[in-house]
MARFI-420534 format. One record per atom (N, C-alpha, C): atom name; residue number from 1; x, y, z. Coordinates in Angstrom, 1 decimal. Layout:
{site CA | pos NUM | x X | y Y | z Z} $
...
//
This chain:
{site N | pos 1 | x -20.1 | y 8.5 | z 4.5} $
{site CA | pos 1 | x -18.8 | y 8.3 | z 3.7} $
{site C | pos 1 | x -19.2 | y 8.3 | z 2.2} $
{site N | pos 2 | x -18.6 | y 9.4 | z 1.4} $
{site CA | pos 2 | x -18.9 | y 9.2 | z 0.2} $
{site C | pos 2 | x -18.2 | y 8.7 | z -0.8} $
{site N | pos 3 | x -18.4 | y 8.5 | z -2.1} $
{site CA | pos 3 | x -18.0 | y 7.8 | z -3.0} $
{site C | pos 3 | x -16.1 | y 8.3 | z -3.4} $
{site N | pos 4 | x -15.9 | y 10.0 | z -3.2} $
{site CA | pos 4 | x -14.6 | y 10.2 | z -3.6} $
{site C | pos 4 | x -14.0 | y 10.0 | z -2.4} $
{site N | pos 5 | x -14.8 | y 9.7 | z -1.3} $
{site CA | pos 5 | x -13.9 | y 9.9 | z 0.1} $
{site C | pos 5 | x -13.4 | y 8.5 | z 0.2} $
{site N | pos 6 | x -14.4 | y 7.6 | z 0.0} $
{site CA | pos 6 | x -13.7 | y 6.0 | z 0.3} $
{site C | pos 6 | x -12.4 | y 5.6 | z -1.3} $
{site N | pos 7 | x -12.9 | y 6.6 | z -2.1} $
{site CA | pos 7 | x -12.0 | y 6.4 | z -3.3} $
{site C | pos 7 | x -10.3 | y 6.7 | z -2.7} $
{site N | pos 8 | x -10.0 | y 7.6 | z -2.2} $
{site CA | pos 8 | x -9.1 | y 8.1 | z -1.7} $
{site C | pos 8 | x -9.0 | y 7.6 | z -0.9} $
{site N | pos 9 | x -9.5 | y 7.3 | z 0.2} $
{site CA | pos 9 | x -8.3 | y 6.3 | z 1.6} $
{site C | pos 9 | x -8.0 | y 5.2 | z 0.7} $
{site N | pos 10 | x -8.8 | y 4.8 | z -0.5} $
{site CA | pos 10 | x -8.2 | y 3.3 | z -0.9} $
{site C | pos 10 | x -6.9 | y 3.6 | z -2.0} $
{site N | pos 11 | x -6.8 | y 5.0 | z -2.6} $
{site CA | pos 11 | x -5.7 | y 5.3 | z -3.1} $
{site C | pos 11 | x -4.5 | y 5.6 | z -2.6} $
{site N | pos 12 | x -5.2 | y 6.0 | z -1.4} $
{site CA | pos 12 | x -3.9 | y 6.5 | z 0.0} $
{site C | pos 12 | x -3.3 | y 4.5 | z 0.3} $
{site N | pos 13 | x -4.7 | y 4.0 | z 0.7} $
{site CA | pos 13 | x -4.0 | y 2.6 | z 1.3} $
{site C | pos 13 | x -3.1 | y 1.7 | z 0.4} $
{site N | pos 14 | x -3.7 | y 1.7 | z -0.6} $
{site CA | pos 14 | x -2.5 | y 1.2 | z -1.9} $
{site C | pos 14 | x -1.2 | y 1.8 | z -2.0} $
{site N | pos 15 | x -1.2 | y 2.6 | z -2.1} $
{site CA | pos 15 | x -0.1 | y 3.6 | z -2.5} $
{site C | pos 15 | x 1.3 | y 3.6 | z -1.0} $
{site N | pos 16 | x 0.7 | y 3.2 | z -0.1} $
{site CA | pos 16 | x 1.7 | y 2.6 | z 1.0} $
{site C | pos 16 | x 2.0 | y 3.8 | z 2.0} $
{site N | pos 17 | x 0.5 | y 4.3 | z 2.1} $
{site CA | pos 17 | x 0.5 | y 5.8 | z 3.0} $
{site C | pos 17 | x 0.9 | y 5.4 | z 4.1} $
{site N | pos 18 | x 0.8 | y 6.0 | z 5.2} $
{site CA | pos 18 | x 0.3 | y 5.7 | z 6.5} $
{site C | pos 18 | x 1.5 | y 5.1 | z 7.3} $
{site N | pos 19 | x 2.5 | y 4.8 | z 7.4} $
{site CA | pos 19 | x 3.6 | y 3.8 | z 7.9} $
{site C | pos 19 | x 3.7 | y 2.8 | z 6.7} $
{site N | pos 20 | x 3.6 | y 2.7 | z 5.8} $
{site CA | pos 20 | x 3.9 | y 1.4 | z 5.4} $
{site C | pos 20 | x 3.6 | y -0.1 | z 5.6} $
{site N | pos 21 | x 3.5 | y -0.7 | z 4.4} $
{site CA | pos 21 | x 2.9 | y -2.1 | z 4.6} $
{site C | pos 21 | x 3.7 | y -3.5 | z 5.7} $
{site N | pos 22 | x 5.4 | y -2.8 | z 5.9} $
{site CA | pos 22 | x 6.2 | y -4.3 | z 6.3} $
{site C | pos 22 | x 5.9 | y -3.8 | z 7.9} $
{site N | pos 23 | x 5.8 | y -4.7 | z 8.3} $
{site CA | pos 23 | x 6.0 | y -5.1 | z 10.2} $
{site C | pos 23 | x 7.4 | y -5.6 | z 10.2} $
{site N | pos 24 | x 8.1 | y -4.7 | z 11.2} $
{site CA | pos 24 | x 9.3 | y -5.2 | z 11.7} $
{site C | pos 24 | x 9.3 | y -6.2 | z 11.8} $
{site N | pos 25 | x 8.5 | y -7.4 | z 13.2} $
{site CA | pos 25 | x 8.6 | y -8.1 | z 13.4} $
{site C | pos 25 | x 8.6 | y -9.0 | z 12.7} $
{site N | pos 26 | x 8.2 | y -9.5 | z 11.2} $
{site CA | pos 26 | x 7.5 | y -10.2 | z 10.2} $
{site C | pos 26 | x 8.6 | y -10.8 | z 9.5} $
{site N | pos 27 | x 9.3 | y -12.0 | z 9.9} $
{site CA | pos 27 | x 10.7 | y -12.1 | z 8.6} $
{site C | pos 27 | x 10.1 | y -13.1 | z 7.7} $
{site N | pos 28 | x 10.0 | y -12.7 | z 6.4} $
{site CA | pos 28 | x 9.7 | y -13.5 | z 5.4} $
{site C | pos 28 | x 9.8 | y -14.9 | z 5.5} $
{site N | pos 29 | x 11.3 | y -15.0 | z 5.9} $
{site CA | pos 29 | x 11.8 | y -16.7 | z 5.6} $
{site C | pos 29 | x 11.3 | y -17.1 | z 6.8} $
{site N | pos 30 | x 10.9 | y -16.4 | z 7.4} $
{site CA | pos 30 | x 10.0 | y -17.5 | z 9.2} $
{site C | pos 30 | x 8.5 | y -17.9 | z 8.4} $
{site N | pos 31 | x 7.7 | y -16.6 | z 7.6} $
{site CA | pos 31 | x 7.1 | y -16.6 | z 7.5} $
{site C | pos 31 | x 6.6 | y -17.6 | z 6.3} $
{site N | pos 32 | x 7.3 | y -17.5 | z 5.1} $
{site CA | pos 32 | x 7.3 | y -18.3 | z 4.3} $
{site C | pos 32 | x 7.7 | y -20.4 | z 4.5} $
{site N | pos 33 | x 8.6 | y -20.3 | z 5.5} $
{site CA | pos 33 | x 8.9 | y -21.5 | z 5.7} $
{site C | pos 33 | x 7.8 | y -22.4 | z 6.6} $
{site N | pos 34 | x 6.9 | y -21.3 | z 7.6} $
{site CA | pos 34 | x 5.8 | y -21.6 | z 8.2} $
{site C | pos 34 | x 4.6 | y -22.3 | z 7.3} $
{site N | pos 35 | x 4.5 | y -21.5 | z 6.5} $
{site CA | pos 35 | x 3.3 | y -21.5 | z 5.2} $
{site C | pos 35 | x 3.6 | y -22.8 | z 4.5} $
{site N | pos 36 | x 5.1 | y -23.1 | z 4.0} $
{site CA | pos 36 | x 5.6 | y -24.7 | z 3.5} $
{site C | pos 36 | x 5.6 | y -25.8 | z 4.7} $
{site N | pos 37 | x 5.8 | y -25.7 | z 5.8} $
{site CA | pos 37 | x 5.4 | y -26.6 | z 6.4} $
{site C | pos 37 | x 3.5 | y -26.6 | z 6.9} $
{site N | pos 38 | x 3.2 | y -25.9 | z 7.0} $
{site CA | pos 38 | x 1.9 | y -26.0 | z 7.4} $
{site C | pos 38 | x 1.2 | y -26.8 | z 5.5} $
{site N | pos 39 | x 1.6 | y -26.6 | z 4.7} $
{site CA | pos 39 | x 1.2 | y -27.1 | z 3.3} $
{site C | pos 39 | x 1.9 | y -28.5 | z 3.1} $
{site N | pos 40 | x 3.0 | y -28.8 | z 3.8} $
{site CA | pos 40 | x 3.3 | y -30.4 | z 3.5} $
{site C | pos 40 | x 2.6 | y -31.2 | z 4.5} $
{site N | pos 41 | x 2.0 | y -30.8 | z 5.7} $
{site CA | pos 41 | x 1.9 | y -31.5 | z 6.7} $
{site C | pos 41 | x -0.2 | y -31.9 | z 5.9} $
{site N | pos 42 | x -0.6 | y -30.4 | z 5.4} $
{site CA | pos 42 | x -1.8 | y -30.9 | z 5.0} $
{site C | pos 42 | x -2.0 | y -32.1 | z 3.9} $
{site N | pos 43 | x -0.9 | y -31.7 | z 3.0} $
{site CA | pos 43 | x -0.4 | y -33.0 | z 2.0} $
{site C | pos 43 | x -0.2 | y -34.2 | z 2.2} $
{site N | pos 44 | x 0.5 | y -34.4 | z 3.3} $
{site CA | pos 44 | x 0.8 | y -35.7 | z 4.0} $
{site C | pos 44 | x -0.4 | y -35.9 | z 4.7} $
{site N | pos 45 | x -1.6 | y -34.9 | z 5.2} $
{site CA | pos 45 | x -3.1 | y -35.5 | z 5.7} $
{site C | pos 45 | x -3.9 | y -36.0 | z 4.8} $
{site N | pos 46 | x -3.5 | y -35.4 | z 3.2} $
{site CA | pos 46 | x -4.3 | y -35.9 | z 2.8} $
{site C | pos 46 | x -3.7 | y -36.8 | z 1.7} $
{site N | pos 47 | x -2.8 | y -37.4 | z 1.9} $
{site CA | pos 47 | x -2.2 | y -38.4 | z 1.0} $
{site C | pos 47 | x -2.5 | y -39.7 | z 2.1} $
{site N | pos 48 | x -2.6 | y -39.7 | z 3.3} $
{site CA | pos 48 | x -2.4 | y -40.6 | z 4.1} $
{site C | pos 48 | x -4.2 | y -41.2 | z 4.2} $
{site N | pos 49 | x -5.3 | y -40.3 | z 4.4} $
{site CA | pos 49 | x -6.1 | y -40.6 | z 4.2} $
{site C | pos 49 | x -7.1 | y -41.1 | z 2.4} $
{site N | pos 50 | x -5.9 | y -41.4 | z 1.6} $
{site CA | pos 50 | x -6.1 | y -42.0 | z 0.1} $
{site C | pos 50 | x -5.2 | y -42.9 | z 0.2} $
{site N | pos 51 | x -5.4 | y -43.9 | z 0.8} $
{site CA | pos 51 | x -4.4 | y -45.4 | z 1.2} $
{site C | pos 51 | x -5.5 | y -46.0 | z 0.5} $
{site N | pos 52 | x -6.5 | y -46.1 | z 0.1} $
{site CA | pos 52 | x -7.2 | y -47.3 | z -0.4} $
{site C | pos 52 | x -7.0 | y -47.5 | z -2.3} $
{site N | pos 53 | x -5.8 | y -46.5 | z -3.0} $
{site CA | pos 53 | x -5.4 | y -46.9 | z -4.0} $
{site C | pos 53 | x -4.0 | y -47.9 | z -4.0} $
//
């Protein structure tokens, strides 16, 4: 694999060749609301193990 060759699939892959970057399946707000609860629950692990202030 050479230097203009890997240059180009990475300009192709940027550029949103191929099918495109979204998955049907993928709905933002599932996906986003997942990511805020998975982030309060580690906040609440780590607030709960700093009880000694």
């Amino acid at each position: 694999m050479s230097l203009t060759s890997t240059a180009h699939e990475l300009v192709t892959l940027a550029s949103g060749g191929e099918g495109g970057g979204n998955h049907e399946s993928l709905n933002p707000y599932f996906v986003g609301a997942g990511a805020f609860v998975a982030l309060m629950l580690l906040l609440f692990i780590t607030i709960s193990f700093n009880r000694d202030r």
